[in-house]
PDB file of N, CA, C and O in Angstrom:
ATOM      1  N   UNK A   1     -26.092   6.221 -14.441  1.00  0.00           N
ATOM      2  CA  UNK A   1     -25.119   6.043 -13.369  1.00  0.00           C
ATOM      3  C   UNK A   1     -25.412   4.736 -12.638  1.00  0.00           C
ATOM      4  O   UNK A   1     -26.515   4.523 -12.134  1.00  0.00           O
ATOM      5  N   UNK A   2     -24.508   3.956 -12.595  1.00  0.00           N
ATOM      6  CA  UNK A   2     -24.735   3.047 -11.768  1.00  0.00           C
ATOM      7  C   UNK A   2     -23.703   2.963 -10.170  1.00  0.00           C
ATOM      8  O   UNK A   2     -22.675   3.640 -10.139  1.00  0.00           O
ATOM      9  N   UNK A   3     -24.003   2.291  -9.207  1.00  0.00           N
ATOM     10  CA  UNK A   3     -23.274   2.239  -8.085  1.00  0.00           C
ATOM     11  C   UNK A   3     -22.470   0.949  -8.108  1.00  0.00           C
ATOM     12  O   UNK A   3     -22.699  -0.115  -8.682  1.00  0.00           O
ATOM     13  N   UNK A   4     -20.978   1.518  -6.950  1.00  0.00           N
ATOM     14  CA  UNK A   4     -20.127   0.365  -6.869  1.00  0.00           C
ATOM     15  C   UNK A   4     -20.671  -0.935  -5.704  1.00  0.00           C
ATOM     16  O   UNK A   4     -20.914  -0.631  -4.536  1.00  0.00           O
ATOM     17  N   UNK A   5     -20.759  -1.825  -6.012  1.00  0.00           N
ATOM     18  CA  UNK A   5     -20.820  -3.278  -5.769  1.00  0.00           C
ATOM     19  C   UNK A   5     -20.867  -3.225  -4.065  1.00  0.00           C
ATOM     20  O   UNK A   5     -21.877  -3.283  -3.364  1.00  0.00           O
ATOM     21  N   UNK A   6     -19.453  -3.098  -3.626  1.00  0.00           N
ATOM     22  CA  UNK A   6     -18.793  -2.506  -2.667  1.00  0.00           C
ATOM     23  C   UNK A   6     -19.106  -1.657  -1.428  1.00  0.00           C
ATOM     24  O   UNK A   6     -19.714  -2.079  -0.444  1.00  0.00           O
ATOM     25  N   UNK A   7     -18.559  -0.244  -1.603  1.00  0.00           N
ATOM     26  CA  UNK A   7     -19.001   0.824  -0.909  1.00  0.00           C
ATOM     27  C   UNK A   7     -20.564   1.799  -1.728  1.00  0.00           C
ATOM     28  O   UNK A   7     -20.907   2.918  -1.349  1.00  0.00           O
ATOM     29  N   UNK A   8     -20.977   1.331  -2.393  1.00  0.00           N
ATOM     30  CA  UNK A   8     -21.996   2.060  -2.421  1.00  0.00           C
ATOM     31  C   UNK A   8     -22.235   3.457  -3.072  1.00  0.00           C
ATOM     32  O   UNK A   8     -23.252   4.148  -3.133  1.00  0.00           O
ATOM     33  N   UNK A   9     -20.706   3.689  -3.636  1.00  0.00           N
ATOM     34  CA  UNK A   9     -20.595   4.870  -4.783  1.00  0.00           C
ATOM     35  C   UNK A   9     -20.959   5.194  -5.897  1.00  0.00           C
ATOM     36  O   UNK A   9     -20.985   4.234  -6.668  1.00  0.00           O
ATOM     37  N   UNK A  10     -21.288   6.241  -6.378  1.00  0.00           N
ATOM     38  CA  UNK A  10     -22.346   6.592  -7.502  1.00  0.00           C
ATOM     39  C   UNK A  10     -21.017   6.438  -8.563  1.00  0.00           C
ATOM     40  O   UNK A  10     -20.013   7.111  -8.332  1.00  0.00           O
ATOM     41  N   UNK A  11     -21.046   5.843  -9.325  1.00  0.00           N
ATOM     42  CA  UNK A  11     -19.709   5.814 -11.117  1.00  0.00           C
ATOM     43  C   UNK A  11     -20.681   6.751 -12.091  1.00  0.00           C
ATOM     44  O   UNK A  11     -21.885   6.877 -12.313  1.00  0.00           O
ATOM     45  N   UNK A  12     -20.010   7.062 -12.329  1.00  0.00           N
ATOM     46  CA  UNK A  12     -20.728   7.407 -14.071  1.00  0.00           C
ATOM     47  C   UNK A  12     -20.351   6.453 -15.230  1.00  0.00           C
ATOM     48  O   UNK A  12     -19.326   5.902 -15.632  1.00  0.00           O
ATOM     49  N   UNK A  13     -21.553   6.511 -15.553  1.00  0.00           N
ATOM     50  CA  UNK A  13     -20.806   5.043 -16.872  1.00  0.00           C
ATOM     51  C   UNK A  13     -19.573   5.264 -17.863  1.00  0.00           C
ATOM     52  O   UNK A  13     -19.228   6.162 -18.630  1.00  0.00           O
ATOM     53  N   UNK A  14     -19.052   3.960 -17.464  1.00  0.00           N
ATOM     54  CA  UNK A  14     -17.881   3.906 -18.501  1.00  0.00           C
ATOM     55  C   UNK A  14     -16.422   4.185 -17.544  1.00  0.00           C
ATOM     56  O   UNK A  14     -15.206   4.110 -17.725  1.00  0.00           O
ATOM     57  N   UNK A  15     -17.229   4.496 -16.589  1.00  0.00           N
ATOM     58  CA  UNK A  15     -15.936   4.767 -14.810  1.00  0.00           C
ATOM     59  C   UNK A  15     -15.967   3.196 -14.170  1.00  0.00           C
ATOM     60  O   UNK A  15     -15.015   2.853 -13.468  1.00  0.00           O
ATOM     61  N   UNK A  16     -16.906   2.395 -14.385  1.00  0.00           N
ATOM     62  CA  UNK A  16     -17.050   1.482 -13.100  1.00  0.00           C
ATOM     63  C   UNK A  16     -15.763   0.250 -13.942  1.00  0.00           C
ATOM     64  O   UNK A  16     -15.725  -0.102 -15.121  1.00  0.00           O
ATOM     65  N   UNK A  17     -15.038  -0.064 -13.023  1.00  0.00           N
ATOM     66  CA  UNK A  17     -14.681  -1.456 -13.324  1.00  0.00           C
ATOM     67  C   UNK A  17     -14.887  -2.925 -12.759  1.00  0.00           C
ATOM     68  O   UNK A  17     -15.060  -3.201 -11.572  1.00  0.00           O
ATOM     69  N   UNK A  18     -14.845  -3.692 -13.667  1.00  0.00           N
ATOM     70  CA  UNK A  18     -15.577  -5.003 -13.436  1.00  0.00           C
ATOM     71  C   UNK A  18     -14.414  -6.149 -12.718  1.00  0.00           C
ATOM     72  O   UNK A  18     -13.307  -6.453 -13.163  1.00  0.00           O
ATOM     73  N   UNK A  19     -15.058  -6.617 -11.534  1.00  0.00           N
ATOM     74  CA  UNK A  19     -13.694  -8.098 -11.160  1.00  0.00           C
ATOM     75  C   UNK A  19     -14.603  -8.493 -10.183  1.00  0.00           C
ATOM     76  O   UNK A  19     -15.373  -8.058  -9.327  1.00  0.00           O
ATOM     77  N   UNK A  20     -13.983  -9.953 -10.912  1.00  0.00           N
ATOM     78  CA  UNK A  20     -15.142 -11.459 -10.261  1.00  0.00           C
ATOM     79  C   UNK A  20     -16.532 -11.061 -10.643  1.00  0.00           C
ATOM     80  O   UNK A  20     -17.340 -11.459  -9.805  1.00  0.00           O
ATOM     81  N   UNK A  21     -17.111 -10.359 -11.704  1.00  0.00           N
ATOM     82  CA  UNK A  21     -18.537  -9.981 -11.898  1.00  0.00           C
ATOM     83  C   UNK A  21     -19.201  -9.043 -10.860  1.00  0.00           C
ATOM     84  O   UNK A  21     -20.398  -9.225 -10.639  1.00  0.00           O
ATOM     85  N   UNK A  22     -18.635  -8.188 -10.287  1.00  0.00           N
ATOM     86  CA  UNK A  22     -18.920  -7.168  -9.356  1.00  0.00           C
ATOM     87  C   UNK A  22     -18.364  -5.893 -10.343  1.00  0.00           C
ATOM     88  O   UNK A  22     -17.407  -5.980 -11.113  1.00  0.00           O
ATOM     89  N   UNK A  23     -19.102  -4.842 -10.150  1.00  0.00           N
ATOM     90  CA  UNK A  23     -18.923  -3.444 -10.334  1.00  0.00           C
ATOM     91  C   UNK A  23     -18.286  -2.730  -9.553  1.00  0.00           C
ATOM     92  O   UNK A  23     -18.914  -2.382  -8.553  1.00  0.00           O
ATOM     93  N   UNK A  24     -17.129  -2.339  -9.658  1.00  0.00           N
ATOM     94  CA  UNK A  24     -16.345  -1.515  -8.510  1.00  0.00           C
ATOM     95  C   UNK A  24     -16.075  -0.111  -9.263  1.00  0.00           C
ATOM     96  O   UNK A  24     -15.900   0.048 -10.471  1.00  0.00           O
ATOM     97  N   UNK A  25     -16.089   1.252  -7.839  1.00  0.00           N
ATOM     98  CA  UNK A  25     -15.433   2.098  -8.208  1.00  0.00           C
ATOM     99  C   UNK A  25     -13.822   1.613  -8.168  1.00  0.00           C
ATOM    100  O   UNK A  25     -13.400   0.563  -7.684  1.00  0.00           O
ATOM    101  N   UNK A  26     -13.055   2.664  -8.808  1.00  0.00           N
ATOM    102  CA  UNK A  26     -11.706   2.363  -9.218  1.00  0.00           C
ATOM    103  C   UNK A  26     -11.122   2.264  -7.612  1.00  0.00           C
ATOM    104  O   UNK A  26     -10.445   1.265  -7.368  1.00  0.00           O
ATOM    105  N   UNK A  27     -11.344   3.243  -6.505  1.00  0.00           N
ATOM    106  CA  UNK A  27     -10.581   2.922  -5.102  1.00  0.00           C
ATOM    107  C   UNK A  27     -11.059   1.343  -4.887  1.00  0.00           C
ATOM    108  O   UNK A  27     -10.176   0.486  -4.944  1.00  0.00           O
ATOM    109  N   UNK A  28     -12.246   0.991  -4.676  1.00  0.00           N
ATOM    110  CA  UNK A  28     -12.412  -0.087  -4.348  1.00  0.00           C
ATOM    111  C   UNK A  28     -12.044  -1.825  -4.935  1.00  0.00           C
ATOM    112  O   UNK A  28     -11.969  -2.926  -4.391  1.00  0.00           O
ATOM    113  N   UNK A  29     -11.859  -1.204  -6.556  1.00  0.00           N
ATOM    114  CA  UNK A  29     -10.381  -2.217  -7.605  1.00  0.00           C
ATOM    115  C   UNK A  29      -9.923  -2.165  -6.947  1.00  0.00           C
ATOM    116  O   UNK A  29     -10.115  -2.969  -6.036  1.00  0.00           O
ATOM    117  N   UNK A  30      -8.869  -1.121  -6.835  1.00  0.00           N
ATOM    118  CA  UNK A  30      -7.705  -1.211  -6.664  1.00  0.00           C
ATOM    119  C   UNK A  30      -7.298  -1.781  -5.349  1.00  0.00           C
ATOM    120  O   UNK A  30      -6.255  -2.419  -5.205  1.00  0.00           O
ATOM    121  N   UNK A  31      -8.359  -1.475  -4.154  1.00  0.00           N
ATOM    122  CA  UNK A  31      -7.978  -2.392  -2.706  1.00  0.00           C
ATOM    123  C   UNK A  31      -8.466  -3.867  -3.369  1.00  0.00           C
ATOM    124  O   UNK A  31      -7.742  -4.757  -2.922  1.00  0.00           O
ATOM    125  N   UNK A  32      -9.387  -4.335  -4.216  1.00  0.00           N
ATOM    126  CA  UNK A  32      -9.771  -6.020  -4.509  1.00  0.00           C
ATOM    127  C   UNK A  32      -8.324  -6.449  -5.393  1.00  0.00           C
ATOM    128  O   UNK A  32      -8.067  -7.653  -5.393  1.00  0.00           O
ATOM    129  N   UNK A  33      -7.623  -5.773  -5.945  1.00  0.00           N
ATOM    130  CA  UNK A  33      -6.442  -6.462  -6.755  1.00  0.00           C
ATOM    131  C   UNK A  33      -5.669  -6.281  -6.221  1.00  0.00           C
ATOM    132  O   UNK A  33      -5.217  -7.332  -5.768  1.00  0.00           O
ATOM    133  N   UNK A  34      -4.945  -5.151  -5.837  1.00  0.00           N
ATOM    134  CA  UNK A  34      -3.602  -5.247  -4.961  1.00  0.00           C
ATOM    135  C   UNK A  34      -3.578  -5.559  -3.640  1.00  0.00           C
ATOM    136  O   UNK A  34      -4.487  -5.227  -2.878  1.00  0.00           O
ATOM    137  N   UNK A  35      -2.427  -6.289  -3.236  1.00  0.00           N
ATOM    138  CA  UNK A  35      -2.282  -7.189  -2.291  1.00  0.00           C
ATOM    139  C   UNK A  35      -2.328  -6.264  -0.989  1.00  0.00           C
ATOM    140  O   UNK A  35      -1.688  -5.232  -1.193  1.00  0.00           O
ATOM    141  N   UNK A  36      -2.813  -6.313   0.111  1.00  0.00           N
ATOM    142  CA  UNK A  36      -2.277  -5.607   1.181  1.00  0.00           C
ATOM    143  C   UNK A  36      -0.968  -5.311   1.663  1.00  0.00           C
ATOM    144  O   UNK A  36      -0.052  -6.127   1.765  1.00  0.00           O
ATOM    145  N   UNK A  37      -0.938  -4.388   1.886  1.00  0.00           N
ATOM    146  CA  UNK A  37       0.445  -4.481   2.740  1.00  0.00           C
ATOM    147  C   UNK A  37       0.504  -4.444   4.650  1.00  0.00           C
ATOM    148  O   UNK A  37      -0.140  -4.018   5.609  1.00  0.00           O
ATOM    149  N   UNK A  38       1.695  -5.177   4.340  1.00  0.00           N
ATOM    150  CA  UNK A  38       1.189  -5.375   6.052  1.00  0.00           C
ATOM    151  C   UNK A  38       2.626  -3.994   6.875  1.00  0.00           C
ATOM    152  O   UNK A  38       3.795  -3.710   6.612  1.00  0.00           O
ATOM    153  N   UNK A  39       1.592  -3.534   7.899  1.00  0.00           N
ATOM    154  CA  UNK A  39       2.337  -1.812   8.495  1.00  0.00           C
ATOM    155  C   UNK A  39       3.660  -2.477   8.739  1.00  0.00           C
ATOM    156  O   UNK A  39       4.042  -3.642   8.633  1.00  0.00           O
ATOM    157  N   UNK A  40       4.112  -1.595   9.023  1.00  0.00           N
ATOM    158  CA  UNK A  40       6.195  -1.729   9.001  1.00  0.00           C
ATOM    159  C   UNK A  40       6.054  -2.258  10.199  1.00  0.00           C
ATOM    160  O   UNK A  40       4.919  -2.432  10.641  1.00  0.00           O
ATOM    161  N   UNK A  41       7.595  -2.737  11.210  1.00  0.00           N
ATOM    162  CA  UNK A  41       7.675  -3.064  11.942  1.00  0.00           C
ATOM    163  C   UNK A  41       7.520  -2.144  12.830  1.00  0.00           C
ATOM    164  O   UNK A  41       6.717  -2.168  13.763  1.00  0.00           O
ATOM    165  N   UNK A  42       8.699  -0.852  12.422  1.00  0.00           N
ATOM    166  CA  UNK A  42       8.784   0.156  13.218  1.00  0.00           C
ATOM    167  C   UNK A  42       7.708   1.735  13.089  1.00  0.00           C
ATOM    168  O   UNK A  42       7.413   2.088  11.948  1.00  0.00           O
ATOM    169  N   UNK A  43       7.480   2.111  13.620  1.00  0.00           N
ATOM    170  CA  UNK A  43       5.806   3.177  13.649  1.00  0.00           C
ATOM    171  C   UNK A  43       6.544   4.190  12.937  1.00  0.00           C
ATOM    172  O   UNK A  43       5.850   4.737  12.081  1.00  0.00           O
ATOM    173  N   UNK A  44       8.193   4.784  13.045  1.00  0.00           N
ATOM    174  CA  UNK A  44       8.374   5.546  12.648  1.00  0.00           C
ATOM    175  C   UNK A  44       9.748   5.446  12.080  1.00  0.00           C
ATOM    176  O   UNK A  44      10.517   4.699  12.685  1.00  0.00           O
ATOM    177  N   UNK A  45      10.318   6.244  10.722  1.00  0.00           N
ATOM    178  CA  UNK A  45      11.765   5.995  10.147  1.00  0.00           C
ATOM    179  C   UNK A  45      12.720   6.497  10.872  1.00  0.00           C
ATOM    180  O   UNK A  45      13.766   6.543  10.224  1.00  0.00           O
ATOM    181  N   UNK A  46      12.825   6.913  11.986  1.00  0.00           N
ATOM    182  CA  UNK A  46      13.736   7.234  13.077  1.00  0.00           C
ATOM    183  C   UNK A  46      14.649   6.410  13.904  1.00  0.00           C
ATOM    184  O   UNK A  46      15.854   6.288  14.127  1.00  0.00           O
ATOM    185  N   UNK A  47      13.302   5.809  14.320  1.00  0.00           N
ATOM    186  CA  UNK A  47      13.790   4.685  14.914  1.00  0.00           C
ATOM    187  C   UNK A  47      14.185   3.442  14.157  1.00  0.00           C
ATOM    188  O   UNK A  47      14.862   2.604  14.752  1.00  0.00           O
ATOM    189  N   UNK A  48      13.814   3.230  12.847  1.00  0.00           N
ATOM    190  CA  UNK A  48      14.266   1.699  12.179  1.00  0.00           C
ATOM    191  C   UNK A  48      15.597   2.694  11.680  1.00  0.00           C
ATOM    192  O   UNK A  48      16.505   2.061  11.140  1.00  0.00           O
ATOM    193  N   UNK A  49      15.762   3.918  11.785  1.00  0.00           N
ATOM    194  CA  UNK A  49      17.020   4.329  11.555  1.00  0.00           C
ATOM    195  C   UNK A  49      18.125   4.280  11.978  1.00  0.00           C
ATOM    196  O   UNK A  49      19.158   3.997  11.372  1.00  0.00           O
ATOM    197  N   UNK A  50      17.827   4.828  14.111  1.00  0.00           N
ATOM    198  CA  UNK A  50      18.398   5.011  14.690  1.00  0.00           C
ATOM    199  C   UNK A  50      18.901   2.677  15.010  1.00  0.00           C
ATOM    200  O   UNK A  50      20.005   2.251  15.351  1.00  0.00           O
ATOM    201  N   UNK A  51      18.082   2.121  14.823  1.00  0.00           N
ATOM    202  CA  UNK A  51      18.089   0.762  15.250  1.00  0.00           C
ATOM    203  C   UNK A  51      19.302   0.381  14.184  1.00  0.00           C
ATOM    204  O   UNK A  51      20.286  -0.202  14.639  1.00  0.00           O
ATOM    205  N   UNK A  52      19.228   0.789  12.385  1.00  0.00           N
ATOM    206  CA  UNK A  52      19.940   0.442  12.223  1.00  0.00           C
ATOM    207  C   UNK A  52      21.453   0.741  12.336  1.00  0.00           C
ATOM    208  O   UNK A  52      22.376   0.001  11.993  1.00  0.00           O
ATOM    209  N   UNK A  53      21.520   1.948  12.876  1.00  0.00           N
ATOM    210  CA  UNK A  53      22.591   2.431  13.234  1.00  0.00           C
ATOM    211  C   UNK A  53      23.520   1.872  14.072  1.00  0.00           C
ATOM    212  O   UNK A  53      24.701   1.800  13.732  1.00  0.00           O
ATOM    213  N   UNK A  54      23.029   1.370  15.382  1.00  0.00           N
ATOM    214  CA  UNK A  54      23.459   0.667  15.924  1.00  0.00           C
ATOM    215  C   UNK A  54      23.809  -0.939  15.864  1.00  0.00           C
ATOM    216  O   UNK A  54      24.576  -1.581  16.582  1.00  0.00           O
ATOM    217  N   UNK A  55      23.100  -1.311  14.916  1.00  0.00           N
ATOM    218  CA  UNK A  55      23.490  -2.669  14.536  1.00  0.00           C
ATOM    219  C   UNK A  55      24.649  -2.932  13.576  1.00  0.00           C
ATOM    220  O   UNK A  55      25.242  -4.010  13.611  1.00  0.00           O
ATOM    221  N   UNK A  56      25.072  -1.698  12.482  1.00  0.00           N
ATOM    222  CA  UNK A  56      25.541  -1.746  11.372  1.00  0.00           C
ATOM    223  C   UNK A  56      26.954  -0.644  11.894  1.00  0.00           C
ATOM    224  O   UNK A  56      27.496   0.243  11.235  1.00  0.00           O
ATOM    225  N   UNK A  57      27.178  -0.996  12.951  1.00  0.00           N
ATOM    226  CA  UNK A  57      28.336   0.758  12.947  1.00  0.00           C
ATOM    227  C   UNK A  57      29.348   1.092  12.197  1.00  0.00           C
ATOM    228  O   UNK A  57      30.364   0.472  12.511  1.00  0.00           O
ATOM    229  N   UNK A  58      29.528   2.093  11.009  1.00  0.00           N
ATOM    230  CA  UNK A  58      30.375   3.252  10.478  1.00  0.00           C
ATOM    231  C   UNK A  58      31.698   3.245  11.234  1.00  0.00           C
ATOM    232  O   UNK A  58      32.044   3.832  12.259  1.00  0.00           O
ATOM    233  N   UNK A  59      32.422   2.284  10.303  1.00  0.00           N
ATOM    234  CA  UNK A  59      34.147   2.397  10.532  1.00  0.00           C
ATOM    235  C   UNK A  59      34.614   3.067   9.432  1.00  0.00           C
ATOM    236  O   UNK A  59      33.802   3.142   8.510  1.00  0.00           O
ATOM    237  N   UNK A  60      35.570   3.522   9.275  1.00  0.00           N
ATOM    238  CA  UNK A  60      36.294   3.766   8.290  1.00  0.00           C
ATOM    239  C   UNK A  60      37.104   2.633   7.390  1.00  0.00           C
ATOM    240  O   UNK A  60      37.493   1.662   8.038  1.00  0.00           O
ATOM    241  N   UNK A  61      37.313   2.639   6.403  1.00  0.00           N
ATOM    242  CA  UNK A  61      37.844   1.548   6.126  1.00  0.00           C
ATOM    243  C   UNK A  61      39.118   1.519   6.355  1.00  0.00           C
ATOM    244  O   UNK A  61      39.586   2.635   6.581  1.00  0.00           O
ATOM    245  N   UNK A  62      39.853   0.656   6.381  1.00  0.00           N
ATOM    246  CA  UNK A  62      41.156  -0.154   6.505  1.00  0.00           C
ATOM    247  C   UNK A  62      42.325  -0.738   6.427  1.00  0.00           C
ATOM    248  O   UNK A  62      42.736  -1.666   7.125  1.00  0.00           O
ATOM    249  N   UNK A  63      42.994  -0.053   5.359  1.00  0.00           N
ATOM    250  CA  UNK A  63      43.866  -0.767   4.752  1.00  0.00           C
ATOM    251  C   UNK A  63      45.093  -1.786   4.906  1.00  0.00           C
ATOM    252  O   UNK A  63      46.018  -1.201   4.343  1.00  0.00           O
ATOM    253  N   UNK A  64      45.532  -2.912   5.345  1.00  0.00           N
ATOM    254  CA  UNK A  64      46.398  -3.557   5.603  1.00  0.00           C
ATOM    255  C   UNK A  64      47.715  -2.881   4.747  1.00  0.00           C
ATOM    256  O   UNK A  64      48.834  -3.387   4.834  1.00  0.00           O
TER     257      UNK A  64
END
């Protein structure tokens, strides 16, 4: 068994993966390769709901 690079987690061999020559468990790959994401604007889907609601308002359509 060897440990991840990283946080300090026990792998069992043949679990650890390798990037930039460091040993990572797979959680700790996967935060070194994928990009962060940065938190939403809004804390909750209610409100980027209720926001878009009001910006976008529901007519019916129209016909000339």
């Amino acid at each position: 068994m060897t440990s991840c690079n990283k946080c300090n987690k026990m792998i069992r061999e043949g679990e650890g993966r390798k990037h930039n020559s460091k040993i990572l468990c797979e959680d700790c790959y996967i935060d070194e390769v994928m990009p962060k994401m940065k938190k939403s604007h809004y804390d909750n889907d209610a409100e980027f709901m209720q926001r878009l609601k009001n910006a976008h308002p529901v007519h019916p359509q129209r016909f000339h």
